[in-house]
N, CA, C and O atoms as a DFTB+ gen file, in Angstrom:
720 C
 N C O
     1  1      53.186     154.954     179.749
     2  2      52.608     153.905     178.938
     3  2      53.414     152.635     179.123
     4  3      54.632     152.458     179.098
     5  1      52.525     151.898     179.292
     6  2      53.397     150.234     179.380
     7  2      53.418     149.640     178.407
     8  3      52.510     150.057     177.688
     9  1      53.928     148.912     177.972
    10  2      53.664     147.929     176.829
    11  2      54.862     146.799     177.185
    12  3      55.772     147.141     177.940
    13  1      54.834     145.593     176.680
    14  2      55.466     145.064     176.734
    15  2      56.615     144.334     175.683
    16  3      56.203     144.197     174.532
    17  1      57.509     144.025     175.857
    18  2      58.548     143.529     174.918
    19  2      58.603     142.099     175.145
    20  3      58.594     141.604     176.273
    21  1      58.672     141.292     173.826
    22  2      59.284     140.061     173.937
    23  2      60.397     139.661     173.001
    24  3      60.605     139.964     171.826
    25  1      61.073     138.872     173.875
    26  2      62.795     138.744     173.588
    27  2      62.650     136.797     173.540
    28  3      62.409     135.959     174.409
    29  1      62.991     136.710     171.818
    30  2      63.222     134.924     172.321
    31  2      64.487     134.637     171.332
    32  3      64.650     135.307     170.312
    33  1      65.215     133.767     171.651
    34  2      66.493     133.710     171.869
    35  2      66.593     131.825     171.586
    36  3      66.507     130.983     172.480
    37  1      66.768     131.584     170.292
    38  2      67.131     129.852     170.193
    39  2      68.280     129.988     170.099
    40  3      68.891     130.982     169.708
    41  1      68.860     128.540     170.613
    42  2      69.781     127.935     170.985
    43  2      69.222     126.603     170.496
    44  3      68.493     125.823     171.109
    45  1      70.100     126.434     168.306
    46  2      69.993     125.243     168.100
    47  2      70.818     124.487     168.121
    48  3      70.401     123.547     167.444
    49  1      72.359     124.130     168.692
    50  2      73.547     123.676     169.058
    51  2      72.514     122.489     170.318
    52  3      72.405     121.273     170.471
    53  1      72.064     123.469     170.839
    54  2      71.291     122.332     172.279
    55  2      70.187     121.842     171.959
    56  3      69.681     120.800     172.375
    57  1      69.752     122.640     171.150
    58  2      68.163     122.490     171.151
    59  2      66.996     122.467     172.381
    60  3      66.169     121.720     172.902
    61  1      67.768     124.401     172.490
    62  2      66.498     124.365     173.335
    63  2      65.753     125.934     172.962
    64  3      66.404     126.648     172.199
    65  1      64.553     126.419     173.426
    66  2      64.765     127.291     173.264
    67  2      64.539     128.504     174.456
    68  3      64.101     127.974     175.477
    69  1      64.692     129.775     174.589
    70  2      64.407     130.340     175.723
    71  2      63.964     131.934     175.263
    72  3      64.571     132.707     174.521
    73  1      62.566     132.137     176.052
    74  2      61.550     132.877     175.473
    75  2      61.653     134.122     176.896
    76  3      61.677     133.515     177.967
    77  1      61.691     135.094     177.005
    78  2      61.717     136.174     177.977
    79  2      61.069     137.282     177.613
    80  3      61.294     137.766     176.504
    81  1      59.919     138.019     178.716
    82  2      59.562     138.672     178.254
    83  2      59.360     140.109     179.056
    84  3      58.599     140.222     180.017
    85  1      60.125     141.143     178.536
    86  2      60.272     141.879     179.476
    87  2      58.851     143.226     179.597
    88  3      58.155     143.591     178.650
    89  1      58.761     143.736     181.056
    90  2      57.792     144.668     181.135
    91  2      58.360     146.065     181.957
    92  3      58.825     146.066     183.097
    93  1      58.214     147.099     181.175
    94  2      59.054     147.741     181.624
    95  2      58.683     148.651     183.473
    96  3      57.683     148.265     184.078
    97  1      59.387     149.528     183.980
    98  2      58.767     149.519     184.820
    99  2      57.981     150.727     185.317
   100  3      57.964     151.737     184.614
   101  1      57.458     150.702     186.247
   102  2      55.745     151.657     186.399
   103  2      56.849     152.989     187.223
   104  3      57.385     153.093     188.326
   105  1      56.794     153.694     186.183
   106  2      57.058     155.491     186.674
   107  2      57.200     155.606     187.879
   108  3      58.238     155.773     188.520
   109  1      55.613     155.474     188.395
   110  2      54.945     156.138     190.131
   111  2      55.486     155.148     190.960
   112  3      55.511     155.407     192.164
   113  1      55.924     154.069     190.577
   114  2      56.734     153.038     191.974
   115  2      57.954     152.388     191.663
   116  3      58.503     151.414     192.179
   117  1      58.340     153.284     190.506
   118  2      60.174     152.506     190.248
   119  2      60.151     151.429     190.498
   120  3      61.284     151.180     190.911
   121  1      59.177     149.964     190.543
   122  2      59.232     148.830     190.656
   123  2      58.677     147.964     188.968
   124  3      57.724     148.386     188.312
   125  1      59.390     146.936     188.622
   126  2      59.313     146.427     187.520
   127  2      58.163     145.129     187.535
   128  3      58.337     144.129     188.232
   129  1      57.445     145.246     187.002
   130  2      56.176     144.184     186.893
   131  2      55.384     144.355     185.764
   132  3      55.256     145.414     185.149
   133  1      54.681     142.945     185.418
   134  2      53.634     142.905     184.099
   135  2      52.411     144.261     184.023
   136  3      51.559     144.303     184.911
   137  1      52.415     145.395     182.837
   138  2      51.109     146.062     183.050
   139  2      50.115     145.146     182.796
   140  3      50.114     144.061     182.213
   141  1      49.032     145.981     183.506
   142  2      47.371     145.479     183.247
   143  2      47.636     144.747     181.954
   144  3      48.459     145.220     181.169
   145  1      46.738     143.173     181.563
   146  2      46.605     142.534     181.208
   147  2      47.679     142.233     180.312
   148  3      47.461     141.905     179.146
   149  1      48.883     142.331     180.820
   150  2      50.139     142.309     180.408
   151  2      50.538     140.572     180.806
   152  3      50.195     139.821     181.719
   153  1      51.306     140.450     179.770
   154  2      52.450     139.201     180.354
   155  2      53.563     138.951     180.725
   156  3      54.164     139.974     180.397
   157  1      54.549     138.054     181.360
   158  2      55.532     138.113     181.555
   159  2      55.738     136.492     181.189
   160  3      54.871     135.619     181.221
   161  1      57.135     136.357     180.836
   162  2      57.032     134.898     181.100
   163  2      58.746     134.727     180.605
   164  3      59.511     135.424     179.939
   165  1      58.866     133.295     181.387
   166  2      60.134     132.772     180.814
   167  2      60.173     131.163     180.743
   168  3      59.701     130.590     181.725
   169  1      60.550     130.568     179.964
   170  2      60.429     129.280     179.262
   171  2      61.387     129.122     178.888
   172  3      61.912     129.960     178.156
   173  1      62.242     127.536     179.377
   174  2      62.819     126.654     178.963
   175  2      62.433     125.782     178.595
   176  3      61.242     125.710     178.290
   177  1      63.477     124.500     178.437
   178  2      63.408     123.390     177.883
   179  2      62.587     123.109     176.477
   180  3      63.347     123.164     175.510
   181  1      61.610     122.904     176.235
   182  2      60.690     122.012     175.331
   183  2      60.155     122.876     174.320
   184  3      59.008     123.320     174.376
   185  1      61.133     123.172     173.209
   186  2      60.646     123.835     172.495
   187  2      58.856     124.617     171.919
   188  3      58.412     125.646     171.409
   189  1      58.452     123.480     172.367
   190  2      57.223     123.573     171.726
   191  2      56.190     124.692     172.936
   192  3      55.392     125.586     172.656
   193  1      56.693     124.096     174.460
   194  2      56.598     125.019     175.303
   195  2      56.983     126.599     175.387
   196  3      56.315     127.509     175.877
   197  1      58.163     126.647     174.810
   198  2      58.900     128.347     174.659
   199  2      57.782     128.451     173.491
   200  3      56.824     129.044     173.987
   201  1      57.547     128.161     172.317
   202  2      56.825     128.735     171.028
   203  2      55.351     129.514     171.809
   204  3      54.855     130.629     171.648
   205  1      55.038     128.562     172.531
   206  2      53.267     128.812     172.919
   207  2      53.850     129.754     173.575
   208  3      53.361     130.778     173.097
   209  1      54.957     130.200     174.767
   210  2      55.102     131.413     175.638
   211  2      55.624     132.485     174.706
   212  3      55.302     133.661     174.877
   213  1      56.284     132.170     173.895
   214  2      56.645     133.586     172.682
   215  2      55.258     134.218     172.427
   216  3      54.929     135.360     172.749
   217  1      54.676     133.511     171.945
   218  2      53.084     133.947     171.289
   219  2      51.848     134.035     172.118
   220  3      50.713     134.027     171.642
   221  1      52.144     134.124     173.436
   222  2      51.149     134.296     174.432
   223  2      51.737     135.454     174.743
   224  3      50.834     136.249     174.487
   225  1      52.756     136.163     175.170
   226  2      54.039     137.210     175.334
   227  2      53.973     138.364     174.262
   228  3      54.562     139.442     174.346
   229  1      53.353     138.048     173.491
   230  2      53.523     138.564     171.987
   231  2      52.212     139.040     171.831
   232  3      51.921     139.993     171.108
   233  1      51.446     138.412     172.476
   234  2      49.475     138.576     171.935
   235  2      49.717     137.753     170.510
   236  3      49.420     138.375     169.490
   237  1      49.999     137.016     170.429
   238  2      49.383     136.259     169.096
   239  2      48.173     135.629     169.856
   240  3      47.057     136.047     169.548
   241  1      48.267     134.783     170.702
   242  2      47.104     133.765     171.079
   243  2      46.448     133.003     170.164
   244  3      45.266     132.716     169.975
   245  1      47.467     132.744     169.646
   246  2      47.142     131.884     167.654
   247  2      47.804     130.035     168.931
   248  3      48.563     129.994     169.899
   249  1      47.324     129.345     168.489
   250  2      47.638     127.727     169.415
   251  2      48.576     127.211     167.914
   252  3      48.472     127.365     166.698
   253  1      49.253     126.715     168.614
   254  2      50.168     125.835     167.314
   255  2      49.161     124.967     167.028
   256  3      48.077     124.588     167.470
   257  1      50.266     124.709     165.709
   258  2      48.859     123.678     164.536
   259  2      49.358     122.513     165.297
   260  3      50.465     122.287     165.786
   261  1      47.920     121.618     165.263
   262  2      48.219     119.893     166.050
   263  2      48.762     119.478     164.914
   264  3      48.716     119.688     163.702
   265  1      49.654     118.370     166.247
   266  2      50.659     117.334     165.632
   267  2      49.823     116.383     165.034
   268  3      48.873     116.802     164.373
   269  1      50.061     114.808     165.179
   270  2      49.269     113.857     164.815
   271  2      48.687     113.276     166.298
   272  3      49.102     113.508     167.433
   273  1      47.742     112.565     165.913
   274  2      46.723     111.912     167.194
   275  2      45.972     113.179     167.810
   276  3      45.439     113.007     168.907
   277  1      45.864     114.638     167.112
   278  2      45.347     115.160     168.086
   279  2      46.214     116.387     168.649
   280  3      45.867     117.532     168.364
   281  1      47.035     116.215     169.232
   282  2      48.234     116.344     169.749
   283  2      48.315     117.664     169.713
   284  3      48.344     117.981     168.524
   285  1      48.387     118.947     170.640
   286  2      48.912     119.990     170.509
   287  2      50.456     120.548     169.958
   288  3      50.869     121.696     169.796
   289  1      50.994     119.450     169.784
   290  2      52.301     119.813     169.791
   291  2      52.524     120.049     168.031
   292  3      51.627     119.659     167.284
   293  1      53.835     120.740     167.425
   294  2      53.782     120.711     165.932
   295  2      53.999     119.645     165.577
   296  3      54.471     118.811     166.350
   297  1      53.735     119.390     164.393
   298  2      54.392     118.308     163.624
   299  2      55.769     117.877     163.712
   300  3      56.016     116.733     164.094
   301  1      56.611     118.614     163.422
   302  2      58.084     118.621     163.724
   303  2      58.949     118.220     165.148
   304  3      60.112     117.884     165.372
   305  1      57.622     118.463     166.057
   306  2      58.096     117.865     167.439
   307  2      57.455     116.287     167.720
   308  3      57.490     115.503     168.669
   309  1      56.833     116.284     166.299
   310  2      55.734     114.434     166.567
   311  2      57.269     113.679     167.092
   312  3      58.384     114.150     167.318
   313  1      56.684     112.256     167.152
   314  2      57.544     111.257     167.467
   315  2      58.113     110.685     165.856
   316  3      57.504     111.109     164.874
   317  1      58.974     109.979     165.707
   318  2      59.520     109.258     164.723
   319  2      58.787     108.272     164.079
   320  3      58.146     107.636     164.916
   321  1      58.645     107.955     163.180
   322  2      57.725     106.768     162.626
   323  2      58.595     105.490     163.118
   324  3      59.819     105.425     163.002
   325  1      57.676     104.368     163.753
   326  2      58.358     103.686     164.260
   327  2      57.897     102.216     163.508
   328  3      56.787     102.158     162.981
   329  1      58.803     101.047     163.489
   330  2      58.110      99.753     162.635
   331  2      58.988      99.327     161.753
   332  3      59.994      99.966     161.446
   333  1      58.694      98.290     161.312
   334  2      59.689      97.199     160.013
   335  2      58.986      97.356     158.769
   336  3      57.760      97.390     158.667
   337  1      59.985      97.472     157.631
   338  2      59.794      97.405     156.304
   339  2      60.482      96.410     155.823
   340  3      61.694      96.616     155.762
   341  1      59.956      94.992     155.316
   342  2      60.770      93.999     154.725
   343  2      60.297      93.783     153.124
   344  3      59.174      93.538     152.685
   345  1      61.577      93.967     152.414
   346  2      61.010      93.488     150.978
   347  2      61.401      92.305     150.158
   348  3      62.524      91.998     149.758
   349  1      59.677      91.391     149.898
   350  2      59.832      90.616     149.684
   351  2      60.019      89.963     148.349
   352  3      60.381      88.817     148.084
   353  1      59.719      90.866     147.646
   354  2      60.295      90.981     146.060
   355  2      60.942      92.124     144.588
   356  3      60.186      92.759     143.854
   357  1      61.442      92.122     144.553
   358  2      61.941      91.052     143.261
   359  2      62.503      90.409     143.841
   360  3      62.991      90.886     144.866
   361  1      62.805      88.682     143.457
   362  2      63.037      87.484     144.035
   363  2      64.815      87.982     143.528
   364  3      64.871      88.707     142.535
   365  1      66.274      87.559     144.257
   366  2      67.273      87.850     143.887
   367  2      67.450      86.909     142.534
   368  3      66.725      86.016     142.094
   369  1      68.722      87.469     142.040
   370  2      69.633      86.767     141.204
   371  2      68.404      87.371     139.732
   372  3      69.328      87.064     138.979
   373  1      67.832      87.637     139.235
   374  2      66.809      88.394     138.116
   375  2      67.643      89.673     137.831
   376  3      68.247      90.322     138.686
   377  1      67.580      89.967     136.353
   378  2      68.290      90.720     135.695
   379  2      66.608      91.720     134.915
   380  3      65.627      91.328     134.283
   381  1      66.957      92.758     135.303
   382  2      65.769      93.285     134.538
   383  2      66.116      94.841     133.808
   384  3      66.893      95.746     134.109
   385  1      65.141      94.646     132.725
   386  2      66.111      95.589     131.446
   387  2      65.452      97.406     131.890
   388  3      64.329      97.579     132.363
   389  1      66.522      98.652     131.577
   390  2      66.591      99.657     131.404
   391  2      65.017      99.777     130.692
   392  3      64.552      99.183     129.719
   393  1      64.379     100.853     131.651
   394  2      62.917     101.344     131.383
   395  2      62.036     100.190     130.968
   396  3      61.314     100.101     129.976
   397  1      62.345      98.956     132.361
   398  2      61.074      98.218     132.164
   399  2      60.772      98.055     133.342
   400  3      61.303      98.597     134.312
   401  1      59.444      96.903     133.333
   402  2      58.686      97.167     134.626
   403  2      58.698      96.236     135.274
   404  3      59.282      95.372     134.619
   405  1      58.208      95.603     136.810
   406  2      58.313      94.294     137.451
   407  2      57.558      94.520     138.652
   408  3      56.974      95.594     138.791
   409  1      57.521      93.900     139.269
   410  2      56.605      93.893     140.480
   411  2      57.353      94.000     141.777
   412  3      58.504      93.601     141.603
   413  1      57.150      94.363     142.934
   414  2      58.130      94.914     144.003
   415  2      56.739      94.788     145.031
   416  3      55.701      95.449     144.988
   417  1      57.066      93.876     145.800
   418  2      55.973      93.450     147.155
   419  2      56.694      93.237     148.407
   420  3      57.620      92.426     148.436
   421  1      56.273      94.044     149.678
   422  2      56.795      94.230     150.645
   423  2      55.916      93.936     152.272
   424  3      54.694      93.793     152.311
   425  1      56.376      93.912     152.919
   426  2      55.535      93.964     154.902
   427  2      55.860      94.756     155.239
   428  3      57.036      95.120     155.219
   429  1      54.692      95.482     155.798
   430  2      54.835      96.857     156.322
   431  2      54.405      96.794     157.542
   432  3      53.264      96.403     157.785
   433  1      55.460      97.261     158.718
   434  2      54.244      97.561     159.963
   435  2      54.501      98.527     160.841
   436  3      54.559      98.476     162.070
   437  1      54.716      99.812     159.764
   438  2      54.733     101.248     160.344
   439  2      53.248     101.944     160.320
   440  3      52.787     102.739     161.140
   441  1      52.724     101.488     159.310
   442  2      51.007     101.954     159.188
   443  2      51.350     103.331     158.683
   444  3      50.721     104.267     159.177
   445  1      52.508     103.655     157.518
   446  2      52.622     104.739     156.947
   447  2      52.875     104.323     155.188
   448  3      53.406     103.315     154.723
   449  1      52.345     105.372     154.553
   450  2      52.820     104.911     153.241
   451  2      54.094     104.849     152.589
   452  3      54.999     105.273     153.307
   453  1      54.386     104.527     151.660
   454  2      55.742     103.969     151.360
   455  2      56.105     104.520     150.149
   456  3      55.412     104.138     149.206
   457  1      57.050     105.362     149.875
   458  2      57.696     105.431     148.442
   459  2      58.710     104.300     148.200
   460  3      59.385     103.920     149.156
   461  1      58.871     103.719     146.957
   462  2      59.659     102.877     146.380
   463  2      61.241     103.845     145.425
   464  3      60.910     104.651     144.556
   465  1      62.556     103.678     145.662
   466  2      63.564     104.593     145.538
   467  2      64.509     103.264     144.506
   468  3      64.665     102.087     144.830
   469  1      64.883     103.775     143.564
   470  2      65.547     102.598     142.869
   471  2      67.234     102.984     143.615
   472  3      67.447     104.129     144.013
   473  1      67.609     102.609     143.652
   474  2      69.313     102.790     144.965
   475  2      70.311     101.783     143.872
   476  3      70.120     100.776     143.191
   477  1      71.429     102.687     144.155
   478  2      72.851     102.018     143.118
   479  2      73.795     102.198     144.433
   480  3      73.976     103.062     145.291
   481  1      74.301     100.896     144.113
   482  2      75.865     100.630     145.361
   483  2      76.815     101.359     144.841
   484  3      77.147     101.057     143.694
   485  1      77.414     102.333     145.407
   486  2      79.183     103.172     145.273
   487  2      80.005     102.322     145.732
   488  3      81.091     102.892     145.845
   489  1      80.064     101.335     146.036
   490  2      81.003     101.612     146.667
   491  2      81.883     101.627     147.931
   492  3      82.330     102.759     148.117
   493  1      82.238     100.822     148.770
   494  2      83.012     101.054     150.409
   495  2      81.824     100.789     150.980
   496  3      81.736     101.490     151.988
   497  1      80.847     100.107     150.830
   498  2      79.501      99.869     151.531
   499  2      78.135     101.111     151.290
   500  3      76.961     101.056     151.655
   501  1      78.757     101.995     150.660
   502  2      77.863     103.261     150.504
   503  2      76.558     102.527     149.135
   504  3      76.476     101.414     148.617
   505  1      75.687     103.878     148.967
   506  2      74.911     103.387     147.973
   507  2      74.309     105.090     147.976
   508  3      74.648     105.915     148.824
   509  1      73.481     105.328     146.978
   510  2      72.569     106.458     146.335
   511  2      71.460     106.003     146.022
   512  3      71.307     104.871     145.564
   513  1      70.685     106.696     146.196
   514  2      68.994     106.993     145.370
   515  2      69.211     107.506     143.861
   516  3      69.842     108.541     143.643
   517  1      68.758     106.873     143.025
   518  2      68.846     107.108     141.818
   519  2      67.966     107.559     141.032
   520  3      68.170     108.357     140.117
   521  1      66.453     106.846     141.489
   522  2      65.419     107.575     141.256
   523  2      63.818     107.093     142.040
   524  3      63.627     105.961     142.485
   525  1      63.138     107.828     142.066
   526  2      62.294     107.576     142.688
   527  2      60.744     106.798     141.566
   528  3      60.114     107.442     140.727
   529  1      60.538     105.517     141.888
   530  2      59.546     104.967     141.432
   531  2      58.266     104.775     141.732
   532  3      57.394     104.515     140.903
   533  1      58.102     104.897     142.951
   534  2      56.932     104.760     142.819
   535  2      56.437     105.159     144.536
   536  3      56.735     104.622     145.603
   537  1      55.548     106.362     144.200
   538  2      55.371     107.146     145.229
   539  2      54.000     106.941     146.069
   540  3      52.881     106.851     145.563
   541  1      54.238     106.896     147.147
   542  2      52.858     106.576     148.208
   543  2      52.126     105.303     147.548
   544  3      50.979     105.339     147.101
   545  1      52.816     104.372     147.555
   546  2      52.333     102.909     147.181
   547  2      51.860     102.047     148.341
   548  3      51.855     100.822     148.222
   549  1      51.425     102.702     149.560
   550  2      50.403     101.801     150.320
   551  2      51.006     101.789     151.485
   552  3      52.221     101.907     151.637
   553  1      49.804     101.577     152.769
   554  2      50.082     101.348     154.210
   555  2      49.988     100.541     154.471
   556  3      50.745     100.271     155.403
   557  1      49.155      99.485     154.054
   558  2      48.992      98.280     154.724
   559  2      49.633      97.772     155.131
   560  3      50.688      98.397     155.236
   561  1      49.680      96.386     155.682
   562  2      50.476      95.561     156.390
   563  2      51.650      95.019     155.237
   564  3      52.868      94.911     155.381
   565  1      50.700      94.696     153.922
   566  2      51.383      94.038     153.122
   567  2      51.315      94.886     151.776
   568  3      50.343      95.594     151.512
   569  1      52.147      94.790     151.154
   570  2      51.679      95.876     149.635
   571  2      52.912      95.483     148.703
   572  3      54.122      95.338     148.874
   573  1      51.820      95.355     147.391
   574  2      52.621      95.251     146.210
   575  2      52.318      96.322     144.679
   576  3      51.223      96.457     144.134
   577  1      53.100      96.711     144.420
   578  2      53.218      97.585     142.697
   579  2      53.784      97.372     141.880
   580  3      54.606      96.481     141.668
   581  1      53.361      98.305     141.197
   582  2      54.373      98.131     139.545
   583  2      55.216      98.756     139.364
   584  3      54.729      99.841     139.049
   585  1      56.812      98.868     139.333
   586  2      57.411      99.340     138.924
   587  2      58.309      99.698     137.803
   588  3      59.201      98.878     137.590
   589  1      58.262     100.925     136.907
   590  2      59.088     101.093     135.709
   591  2      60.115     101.491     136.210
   592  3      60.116     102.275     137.158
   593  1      61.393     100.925     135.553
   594  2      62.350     101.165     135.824
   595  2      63.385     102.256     135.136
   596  3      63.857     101.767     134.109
   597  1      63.970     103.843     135.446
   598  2      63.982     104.903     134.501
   599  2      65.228     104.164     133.567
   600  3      65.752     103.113     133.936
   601  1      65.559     104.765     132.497
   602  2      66.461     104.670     131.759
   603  2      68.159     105.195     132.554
   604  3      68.635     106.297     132.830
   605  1      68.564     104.045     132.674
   606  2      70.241     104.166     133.692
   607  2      71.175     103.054     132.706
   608  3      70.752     102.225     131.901
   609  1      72.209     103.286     132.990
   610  2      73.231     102.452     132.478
   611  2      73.163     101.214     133.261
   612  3      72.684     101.000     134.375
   613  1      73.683     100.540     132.523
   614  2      73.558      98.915     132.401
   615  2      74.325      98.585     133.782
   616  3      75.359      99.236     133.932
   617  1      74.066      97.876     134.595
   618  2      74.817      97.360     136.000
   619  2      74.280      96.379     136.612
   620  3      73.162      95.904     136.411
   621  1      75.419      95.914     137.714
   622  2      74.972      94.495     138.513
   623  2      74.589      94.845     139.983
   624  3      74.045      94.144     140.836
   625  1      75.135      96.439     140.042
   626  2      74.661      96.846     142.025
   627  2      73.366      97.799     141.946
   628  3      73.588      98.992     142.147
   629  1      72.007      97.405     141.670
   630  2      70.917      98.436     141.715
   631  2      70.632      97.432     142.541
   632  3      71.085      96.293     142.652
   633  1      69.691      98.121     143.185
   634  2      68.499      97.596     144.270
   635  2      67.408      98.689     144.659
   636  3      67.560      99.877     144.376
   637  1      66.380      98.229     145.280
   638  2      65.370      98.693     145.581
   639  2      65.103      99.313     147.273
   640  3      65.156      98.632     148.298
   641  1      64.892     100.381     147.198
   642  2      64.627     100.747     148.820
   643  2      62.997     101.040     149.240
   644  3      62.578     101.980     148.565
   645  1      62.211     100.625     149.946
   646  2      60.758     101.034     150.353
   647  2      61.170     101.812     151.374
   648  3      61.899     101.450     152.298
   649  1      60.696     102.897     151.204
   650  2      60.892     103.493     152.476
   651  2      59.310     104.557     152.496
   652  3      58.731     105.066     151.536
   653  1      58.925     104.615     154.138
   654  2      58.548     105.587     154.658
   655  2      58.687     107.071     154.036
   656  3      59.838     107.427     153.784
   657  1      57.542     108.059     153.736
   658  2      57.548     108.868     153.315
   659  2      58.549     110.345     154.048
   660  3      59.024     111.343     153.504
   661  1      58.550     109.922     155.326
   662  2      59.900     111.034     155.771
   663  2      60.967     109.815     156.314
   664  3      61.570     109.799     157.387
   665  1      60.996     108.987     155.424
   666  2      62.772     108.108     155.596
   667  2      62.888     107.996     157.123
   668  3      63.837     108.617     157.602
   669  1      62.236     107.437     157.834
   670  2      62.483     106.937     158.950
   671  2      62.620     105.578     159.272
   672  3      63.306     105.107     160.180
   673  1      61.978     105.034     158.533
   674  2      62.010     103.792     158.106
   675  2      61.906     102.957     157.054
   676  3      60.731     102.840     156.706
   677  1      62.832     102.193     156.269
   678  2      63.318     101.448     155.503
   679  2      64.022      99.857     155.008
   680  3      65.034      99.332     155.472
   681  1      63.197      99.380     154.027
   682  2      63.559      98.395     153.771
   683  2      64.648      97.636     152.339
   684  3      64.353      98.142     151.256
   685  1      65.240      97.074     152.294
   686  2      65.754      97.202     151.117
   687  2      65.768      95.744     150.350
   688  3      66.117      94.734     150.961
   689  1      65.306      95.698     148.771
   690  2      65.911      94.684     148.166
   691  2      67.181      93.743     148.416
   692  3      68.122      94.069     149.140
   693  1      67.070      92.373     147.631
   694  2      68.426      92.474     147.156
   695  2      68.984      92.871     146.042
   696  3      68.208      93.437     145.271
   697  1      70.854      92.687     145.448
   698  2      70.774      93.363     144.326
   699  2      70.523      92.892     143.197
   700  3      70.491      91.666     143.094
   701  1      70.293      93.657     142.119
   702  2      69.819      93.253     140.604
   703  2      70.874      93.370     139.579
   704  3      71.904      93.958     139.909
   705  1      70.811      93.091     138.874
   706  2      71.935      93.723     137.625
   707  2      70.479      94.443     136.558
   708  3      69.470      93.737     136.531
   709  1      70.448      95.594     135.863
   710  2      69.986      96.358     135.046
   711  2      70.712      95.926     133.453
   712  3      71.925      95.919     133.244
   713  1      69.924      95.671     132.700
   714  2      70.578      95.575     131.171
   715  2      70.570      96.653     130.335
   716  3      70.287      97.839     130.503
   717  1      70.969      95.951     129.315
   718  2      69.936      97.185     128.290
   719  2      69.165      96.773     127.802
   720  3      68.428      97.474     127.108
């Protein structure tokens, strides 16, 4: 009886992966080859390439789910969101009070939607997300909302971040001071 084995083997240090598939060999000719409607296969490089040979190797014959545009490839192997996020308001030097609201208008030209992240400076140039305001607020070119601001202690380093829904791209305020 033949059957076949498949052996896949990532390597995420490199990121690659490598898919092998062994068939064992035929009794009557001590020689090693694929049985009847059997596979064999070996795959490098391109991840997305080894996945389809694991699962062709395997009998799944299931096709990975399309990327975007179409795209056979997964999601996870798409390209990066690419484009500028500039924000053009709150106008600087404005002081605005603990759990209130204001307007936050930006240029967009990733053609992806945008969460709005309220961000506090640490520090040595660093900064944090503090909370998130306002979620999938628009693709367009240009876009403006409302934002409430959560209840935080009183400060002069908050600012505002628009960013792209998987943070690839980002724009940022300038800073505010928060009251009470």
């Amino acid at each position: 009886m033949a059957t076949n084995l498949a052996v896949a083997v990532a390597t995420t240090a490199v990121g690659c992966i490598l898919v092998i598939s062994l068939a064992p060999t035929h009794p009557d000719t001590g020689k090693s080859g694929p049985a009847a409607g059997g596979a064999m296969a070996a795959a490098s490089g391109h991840a997305g390439s080894a996945a389809r040979a694991a699962t062709s190797a395997l009998g799944a014959g299931a096709a990975p789910a399309a990327g975007p545009e179409g795209t056979a490839e997964p999601e996870e192997f798409a390209s990066p969101t690419t484009g500028r996020i500039e924000v053009t308001a709150p106008a600087p030097g404005v002081d605005y009070k603990a759990h209130g609201s204001f307007s936050v208008a930006w240029n967009n030209s990733t053609g992806e939607q945008v969460d709005i992240w309220l961000r506090t400076a640490t520090g040595q140039g660093e900064s944090e997300r503090v909370a998130l305001v306002a979620t999938r607020a628009g693709e367009g070119r240009t876009g403006e909302t409302l934002v409430t601001l959560p209840r935080v202690a009183p400060g002069k380093r908050y600012f505002l971040e628009v960013a792209t829904a998987d943070g690839a791209v980002s724009g940022f305020s300038r800073t505010f001071a928060i009251t009470d």
